[in-house]
C-alpha positions as CSV (number, residue, x, y, z in Angstrom):
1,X,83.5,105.2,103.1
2,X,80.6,103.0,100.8
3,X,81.9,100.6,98.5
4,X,81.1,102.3,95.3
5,X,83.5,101.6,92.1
6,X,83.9,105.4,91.5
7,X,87.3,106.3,92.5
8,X,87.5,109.2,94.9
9,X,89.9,111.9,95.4
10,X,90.4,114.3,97.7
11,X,93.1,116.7,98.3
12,X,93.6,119.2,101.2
13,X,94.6,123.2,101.2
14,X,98.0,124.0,100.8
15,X,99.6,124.3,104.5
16,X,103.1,125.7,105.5
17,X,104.8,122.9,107.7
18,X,107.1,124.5,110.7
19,X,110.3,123.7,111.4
20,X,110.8,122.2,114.7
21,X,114.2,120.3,114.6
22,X,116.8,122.6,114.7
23,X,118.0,122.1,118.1
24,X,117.9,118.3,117.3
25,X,120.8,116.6,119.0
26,X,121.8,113.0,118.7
27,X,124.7,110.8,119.6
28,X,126.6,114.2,120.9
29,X,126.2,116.4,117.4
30,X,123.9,118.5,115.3
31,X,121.8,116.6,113.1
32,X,120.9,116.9,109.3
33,X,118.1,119.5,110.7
34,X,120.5,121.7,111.7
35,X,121.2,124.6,108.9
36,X,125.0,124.6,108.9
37,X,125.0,120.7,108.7
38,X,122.5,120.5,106.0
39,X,124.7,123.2,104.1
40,X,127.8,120.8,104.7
41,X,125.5,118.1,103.3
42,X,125.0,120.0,100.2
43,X,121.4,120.5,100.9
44,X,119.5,123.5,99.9
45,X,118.5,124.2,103.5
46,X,117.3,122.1,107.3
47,X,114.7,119.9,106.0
48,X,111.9,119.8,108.0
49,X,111.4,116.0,109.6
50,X,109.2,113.7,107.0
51,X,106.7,112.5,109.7
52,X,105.4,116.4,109.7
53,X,103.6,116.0,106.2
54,X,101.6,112.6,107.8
55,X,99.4,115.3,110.0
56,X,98.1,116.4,106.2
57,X,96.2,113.0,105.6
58,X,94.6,112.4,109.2
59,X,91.9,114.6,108.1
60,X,91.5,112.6,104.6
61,X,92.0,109.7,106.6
62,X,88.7,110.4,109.1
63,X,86.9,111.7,105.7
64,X,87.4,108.2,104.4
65,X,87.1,105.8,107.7
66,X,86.0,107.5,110.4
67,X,87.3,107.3,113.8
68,X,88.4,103.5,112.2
69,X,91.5,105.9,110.9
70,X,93.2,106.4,114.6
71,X,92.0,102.4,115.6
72,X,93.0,100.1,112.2
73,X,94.4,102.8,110.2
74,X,98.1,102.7,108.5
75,X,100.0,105.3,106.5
76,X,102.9,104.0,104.7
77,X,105.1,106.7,102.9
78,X,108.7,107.1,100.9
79,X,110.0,110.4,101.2
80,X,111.1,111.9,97.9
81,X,112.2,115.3,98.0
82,X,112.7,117.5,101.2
83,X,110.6,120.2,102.3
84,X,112.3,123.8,103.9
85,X,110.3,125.7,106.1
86,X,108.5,128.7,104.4
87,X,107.3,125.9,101.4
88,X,103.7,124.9,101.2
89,X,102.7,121.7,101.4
90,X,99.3,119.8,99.6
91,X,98.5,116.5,100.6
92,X,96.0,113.8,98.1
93,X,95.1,111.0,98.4
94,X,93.2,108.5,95.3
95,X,91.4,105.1,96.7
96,X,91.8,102.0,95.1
97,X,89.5,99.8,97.6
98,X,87.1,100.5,99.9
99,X,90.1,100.0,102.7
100,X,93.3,101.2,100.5
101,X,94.0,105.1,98.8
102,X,97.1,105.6,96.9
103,X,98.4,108.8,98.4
104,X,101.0,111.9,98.0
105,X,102.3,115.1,99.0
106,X,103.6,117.8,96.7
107,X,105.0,121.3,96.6
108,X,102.9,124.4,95.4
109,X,104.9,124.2,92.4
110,X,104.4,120.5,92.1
111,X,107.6,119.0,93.1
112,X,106.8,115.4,94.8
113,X,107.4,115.2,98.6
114,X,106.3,112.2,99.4
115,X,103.3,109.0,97.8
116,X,102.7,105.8,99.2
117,X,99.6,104.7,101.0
118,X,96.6,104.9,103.5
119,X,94.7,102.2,104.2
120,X,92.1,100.6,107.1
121,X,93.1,97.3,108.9
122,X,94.9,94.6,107.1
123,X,95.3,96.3,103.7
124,X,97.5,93.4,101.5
125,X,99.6,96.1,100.2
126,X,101.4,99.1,101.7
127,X,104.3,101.1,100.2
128,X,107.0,99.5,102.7
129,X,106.1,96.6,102.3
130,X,106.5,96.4,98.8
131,X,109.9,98.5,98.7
132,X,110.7,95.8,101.7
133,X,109.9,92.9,99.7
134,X,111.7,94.6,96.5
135,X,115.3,94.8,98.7
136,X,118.4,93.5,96.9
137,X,121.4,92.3,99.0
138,X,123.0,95.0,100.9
139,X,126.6,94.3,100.4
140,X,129.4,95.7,102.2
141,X,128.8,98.4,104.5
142,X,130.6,100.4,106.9
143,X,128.8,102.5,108.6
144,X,125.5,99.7,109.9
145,X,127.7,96.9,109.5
146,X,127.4,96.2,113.1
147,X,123.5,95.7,112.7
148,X,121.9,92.3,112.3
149,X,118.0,91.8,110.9
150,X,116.6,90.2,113.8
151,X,118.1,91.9,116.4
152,X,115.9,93.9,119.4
153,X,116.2,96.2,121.7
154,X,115.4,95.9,125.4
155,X,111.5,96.4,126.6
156,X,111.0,100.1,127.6
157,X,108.3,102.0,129.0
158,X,106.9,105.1,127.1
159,X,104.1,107.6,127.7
160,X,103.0,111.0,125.1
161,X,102.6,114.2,127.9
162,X,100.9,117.2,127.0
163,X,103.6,119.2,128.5
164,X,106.9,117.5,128.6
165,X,109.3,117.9,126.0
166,X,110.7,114.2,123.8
167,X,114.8,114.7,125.0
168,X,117.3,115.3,122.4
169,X,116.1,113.8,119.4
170,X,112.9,115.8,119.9
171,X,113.3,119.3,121.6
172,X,109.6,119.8,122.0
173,X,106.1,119.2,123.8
174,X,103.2,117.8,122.4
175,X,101.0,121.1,123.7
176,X,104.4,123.0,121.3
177,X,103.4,120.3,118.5
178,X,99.9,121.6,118.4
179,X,100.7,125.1,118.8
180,X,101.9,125.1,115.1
181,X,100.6,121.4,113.6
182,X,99.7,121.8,109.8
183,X,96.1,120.2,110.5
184,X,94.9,120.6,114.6
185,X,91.9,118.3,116.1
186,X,90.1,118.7,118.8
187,X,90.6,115.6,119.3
188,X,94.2,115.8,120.2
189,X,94.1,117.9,123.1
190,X,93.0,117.0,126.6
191,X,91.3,120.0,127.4
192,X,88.9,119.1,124.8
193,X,88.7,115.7,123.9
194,X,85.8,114.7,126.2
195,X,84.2,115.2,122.8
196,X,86.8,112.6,121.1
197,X,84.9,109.3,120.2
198,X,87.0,107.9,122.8
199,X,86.7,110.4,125.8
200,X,90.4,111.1,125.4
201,X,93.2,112.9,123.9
202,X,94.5,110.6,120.9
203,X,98.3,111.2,119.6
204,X,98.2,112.6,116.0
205,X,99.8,109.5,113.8
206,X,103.4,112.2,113.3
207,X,103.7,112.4,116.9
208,X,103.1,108.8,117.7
209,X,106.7,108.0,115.6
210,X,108.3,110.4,118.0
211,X,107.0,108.0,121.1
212,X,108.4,105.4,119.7
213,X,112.0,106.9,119.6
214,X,111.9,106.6,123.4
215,X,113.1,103.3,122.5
216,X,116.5,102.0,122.9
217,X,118.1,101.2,119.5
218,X,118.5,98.1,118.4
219,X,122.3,97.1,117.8
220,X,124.6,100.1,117.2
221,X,125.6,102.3,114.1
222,X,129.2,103.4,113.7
223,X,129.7,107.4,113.4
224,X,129.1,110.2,114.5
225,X,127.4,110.2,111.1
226,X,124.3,112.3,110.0
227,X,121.2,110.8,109.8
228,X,117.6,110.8,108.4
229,X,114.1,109.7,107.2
230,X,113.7,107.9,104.2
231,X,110.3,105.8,104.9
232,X,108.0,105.6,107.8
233,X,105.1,103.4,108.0
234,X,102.8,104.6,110.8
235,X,100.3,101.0,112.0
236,X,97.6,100.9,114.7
237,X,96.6,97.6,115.4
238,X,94.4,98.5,118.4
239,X,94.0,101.9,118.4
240,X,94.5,104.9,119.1
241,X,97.2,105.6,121.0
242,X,96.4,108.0,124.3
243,X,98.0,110.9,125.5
244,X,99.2,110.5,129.3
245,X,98.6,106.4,128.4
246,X,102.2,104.7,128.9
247,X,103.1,101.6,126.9
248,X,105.8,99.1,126.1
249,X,108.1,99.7,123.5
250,X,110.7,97.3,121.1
251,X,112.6,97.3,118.5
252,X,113.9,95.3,116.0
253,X,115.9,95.7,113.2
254,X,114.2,94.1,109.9
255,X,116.4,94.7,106.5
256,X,119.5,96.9,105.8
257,X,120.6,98.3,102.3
258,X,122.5,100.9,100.4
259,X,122.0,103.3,98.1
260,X,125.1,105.4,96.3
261,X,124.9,108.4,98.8
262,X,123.4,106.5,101.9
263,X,123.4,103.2,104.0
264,X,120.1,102.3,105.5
265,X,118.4,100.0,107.7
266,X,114.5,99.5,108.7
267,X,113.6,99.2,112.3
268,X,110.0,98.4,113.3
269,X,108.9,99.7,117.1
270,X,106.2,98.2,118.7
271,X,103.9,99.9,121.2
272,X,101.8,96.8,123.3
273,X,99.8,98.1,126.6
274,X,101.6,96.6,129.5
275,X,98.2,95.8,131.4
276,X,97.2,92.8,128.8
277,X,100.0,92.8,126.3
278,X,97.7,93.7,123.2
279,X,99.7,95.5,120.2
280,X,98.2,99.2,119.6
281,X,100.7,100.6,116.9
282,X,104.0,100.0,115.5
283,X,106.4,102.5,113.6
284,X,108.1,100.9,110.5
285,X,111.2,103.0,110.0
286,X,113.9,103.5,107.6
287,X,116.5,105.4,108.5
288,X,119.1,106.6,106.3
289,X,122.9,107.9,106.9
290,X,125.0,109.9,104.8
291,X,128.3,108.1,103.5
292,X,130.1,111.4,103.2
293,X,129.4,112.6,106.8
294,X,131.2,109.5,108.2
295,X,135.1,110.4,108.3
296,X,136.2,107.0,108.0
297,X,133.9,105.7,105.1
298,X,136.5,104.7,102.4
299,X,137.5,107.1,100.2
300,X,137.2,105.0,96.9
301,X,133.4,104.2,98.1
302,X,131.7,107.8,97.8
């Protein structure tokens, strides 16, 4: 991208995000993916899982930067309204800078899905971190009141396969992933990514949020509960991140707060190559859990 004044804008074609969660399993029960829970929920069907829609601005993102987009690139997004499978999608994105874009997602008849931001190496402001810096005091909880900002998880090991599936939490490949991602690349796949600017298969920035879940959690949440995504923040520091390349993974817990239907905590992952310790990405994450789908929140606090 030149550094001209003009602001640009570019928006993508309408796409038709799948549905890939259903079988999702966590902590021994269905999760908010699942149609009979969401109905319980009062939800208006499964949502699919936010990190789908970030596949939607990679393109934007190499139309802006380049291949910089999968080495300093960051995608920082609050998710406003959930998306059913069968809906379409449109993802836009407005610069502000040369390195930063205001960005959003919206229904085809213009309901809000997500905004937030895309940006190139250190941008001074991304949508987490402003909602981050924003955070009042969390006050009494009862669901995450066992978690502590500061505490970490042990070091693990993760790698991205083409062809083995993510556990529970993520029922599917990344070779299923790309059967059915709203925007494929070339670039993604290792039977064709001799052609990548890198010589390898690079993990789409959605899928790079599901390695970091190999990670053990950090502290513990009481439940069961039901779960799910209320901002991600997607960082590479040292780009990209390789299919079939392991790395180490930890996670911290950062802030927690509560909204009237939700307690919620961020978590940030870190992915560092285990050969010469050098950060490549990290996954900012706030996770949300229903108040009502713990049986022993107090009754006089729903």
């Amino acid at each position: 991208m030149t550094a001209f004044s003009t602001e640009l804008v570019i928006s993508g074609p309408l796409r038709s995000p799948r549905q890939m969660l259903a079988d999702q399993e966590y902590d021994g029960h269905a999760s908010v993916h699942d149609d009979a829970t969401a109905e319980k929920l009062g939800l208006a069907g499964a949502p699919i899982e936010g990190p789908t829609h970030f596949s939607q601005f990679d393109p934007i993102g190499v139309t802006l930067w380049g291949p910089s987009w999968f080495e300093r690139g960051c995608i920082s997004a609050h998710f406003e309204n959930m998306v059913v499978e069968g809906e379409q999608v449109q993802a836009t994105a407005r610069t502000e800078s040369p390195t930063l874009a205001r960005i959003s997602a919206a229904k085809a008849d213009g309901t809000p899905v997500l905004s937030g931001t895309m940006s190139l190496g250190d941008a001074d402001t991304t949508e987490l971190g402003t909602r981050l810096a924003a955070l009042k005091p969390a006050g009494d909880l009862f669901i995450i009141d066992r978690l502590s900002p500061g505490e970490s998880s042990p070091v693990a090991r993760g790698t991205m396969t083409f062809s083995s599936r993510n556990g529970n939490l993520y029922p599917f490949s990344l070779a299923e992933k790309l059967a059915c991602i709203t925007e494929d690349s070339p670039w993604y796949s290792p039977a064709t990514a001799g052609s990548s600017p890198w010589g390898r298969a690079v993990v789409p920035y959605e899928m790079v949020s599901v390695l970091a879940a190999n990670c053990p959690a950090a502290g513990s949440v009481r439940g069961p509960a039901v779960g799910l995504f209320m901002d991600l923040e997607i960082k590479m520091h040292s780009g990209p991140v390789f299919v079939d390349q392991e790395y180490e993974l930890r996670r911290e817990v950062v802030a927690l707060g509560q909204t009237r239907r939700v307690e919620f905590y961020f978590t940030r992952t870190t992915l560092t190559d285990p050969a010469d310790g050098r950060l490549v990405a990290s996954v900012l994450l706030n996770q949300g859990v229903f108040k009502a789908s713990y049986g022993d929140y107090p009754a006089d606090r729903l």
